[in-house]
N, C-alpha and C positions, 0 to 999 in steps of 0.2 A: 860524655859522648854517647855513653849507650847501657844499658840496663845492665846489671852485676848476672843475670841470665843467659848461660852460653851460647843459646841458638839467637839472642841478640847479639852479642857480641862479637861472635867468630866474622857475621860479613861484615861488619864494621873495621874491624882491623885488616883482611882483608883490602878492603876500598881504602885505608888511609895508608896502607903499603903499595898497593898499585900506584895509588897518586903518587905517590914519594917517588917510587923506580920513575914512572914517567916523567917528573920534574929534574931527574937527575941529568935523565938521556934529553936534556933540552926539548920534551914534547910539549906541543898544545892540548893534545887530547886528554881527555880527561875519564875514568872511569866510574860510573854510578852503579850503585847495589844497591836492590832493598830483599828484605826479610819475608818471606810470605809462610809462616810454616803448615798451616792450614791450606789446604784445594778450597779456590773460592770460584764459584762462577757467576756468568754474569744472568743469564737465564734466569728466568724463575719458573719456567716449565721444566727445567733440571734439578732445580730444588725441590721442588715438589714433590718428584719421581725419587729423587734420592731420599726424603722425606718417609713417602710410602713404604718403601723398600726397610727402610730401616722399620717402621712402625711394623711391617707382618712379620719381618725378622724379630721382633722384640714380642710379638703376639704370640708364633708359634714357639718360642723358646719357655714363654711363659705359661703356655699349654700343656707344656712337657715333662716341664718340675713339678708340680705337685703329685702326679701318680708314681713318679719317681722316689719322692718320702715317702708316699702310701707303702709302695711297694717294699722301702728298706723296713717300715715298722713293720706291717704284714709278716715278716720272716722274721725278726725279732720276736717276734710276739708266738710265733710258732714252735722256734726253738729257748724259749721262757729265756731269752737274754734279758738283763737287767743294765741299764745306764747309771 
């Protein structure tokens, strides 16, 4: 019925326990679920944007580490620490 993966499986049992209760109380209705664990859109002028945003987020984080080592051996290297 559904992948051995919890975030597949919880709305699956879920939807085959709603249907049950429903069928109990003599209803027609019927309950459907589905899984979506990712935000998906439909836009692609929204993916893009979210696209960029991630891409200078990942630019300037990656601008930031390396003076970061620099900086921890620079002081290592001042006070003759040894690794």
């Amino acid at each position: 019925m559904c992948s051995a993966e919890p975030i597949n499986c919880f709305p699956m049992l879920v939807n085959i326990l709603s249907n049950t209760f429903l069928r109990l109380f003599n209803s027609t209705a019927r309950i459907r679920i589905w899984s979506e664990p990712f935000y998906s859109t439909q836009s692609p002028e929204i993916k893009v944007d979210i696209f960029f945003i991630c891409l200078s987020y990942m630019m300037i984080l990656a601008a930031g580490l390396p003076p970061h080592f620099a900086v921890s051996s620079m002081e290592d290297y001042k006070v003759k620490r040894m690794h």
